[in-house]
C-alpha positions as CSV (number, residue, x, y, z in Angstrom):
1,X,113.7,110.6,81.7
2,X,113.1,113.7,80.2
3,X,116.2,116.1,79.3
4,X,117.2,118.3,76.2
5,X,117.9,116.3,72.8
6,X,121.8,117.4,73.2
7,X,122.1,116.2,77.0
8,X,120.7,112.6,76.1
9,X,124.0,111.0,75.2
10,X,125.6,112.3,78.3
11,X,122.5,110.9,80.5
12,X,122.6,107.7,78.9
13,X,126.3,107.2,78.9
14,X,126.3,107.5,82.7
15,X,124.0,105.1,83.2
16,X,126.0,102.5,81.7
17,X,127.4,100.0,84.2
18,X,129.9,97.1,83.9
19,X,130.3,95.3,80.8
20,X,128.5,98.5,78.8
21,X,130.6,101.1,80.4
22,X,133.7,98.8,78.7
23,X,132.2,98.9,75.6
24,X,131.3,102.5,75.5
25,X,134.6,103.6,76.3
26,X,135.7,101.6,73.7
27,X,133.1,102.4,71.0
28,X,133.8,106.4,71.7
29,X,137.6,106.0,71.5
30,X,136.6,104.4,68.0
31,X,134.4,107.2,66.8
32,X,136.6,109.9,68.5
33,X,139.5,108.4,66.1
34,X,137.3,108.1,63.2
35,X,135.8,111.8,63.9
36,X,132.6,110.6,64.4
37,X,130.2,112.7,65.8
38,X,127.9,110.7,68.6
39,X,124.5,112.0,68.1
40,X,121.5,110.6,70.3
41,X,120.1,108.6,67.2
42,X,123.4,107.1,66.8
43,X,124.1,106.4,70.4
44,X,120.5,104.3,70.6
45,X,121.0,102.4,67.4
46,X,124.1,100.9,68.0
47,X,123.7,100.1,71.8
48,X,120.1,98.1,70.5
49,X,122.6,96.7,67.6
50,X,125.0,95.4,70.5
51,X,122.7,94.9,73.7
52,X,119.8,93.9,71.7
53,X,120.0,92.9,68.5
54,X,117.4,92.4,65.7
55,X,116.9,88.7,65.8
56,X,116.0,88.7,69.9
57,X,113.4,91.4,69.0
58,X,111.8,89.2,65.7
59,X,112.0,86.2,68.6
60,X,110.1,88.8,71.7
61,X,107.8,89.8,68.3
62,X,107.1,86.6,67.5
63,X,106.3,85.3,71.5
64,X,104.2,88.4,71.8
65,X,102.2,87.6,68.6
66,X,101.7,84.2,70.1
67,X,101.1,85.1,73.1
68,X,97.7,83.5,74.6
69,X,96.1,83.6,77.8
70,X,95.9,79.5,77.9
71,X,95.8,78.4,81.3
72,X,97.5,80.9,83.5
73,X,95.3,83.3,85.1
74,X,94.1,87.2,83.7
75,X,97.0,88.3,86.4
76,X,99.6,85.9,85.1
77,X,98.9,86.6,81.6
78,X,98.6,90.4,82.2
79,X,102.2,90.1,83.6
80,X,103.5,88.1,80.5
81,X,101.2,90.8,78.2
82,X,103.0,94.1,80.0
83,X,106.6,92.1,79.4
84,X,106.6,91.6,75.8
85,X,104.5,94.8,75.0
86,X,107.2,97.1,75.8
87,X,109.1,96.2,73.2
88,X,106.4,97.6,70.9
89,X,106.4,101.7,70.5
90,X,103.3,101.7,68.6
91,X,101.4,99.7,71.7
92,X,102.5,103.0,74.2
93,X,101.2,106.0,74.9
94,X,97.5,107.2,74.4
95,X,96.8,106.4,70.6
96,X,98.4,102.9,71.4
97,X,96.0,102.1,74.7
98,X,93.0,101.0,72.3
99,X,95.0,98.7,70.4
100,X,96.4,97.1,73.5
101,X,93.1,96.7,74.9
102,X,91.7,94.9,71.5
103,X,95.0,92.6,71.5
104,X,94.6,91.5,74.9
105,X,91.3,90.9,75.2
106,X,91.4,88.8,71.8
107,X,93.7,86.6,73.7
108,X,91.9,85.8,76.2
109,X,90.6,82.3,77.5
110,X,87.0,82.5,75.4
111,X,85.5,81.8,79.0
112,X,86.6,85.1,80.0
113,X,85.8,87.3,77.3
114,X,82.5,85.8,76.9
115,X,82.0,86.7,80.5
116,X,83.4,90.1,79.8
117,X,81.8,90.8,76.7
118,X,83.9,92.9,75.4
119,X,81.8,96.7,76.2
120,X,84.7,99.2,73.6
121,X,87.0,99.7,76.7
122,X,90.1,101.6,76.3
123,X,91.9,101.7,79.4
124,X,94.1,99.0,79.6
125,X,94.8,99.3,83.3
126,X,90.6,99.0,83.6
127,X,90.1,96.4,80.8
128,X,92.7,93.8,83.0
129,X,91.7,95.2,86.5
130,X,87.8,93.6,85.4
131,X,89.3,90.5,83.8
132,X,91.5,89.9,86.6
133,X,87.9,90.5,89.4
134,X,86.2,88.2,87.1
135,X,88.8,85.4,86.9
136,X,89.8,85.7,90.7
137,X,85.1,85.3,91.4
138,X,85.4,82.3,89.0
């Protein structure tokens, strides 16, 4: 959501629920004590350090690398594609919708992306939306 840089903490705190509005409460009292100033950067890192830590993201890294159509069909691997891609900020916005595109079509079953023959698209939405016709026709 967008909001100003110094209203992010405030946003984000708020929508902390349960178990993370405990820790928060107590990871603030912390930094108030210490005189710690919670910035936005700061905020981000050590919620990722707490709710999700480096060695889960080298494991969703890793399944993502691996990641291959197989079996499953264009819809079911588009599904599993969108899920792991997130965790990726180089994969999102415009520059990144080209290198998605190559990424998922280059794990495709070969059946399908020699029916598809791959024509340069860039649209990711487009590029699954005609694997997914094909495969559902075949």
């Amino acid at each position: 959501m967008a909001c100003p840089k110094e209203q992010k903490v405030s946003f984000g705190i708020y929508t902390l629920v349960e178990e993370a509005e405990y820790w928060w409460e107590n990871t603030r009292q912390c930094w108030e004590a210490e005189g710690q100033v919670v910035t936005w950067e700061t905020f981000k890192r050590v919620f990722m350090e707490k709710y999700f830590p480096e060695d889960v993201r080298n494991n969703k890294e890793m399944e993502f690398l691996e990641l291959k159509q197989g079996n499953t069909t264009v819809a079911e691997y588009a599904t599993k594609f969108e899920e792991l891609v997130r965790y990726f900020p180089h994969y999102q916005g415009r520059d990144g919708e080209s290198s998605k595109c190559v990424n998922f079509f280059n794990s495709l079953r070969p059946k399908v992306k020699q029916a598809m023959n791959y024509q340069g698209v860039h649209q990711f939405l487009l590029l699954v939306n005609m694997c997914r016709i094909w495969d559902e026709d075949f």
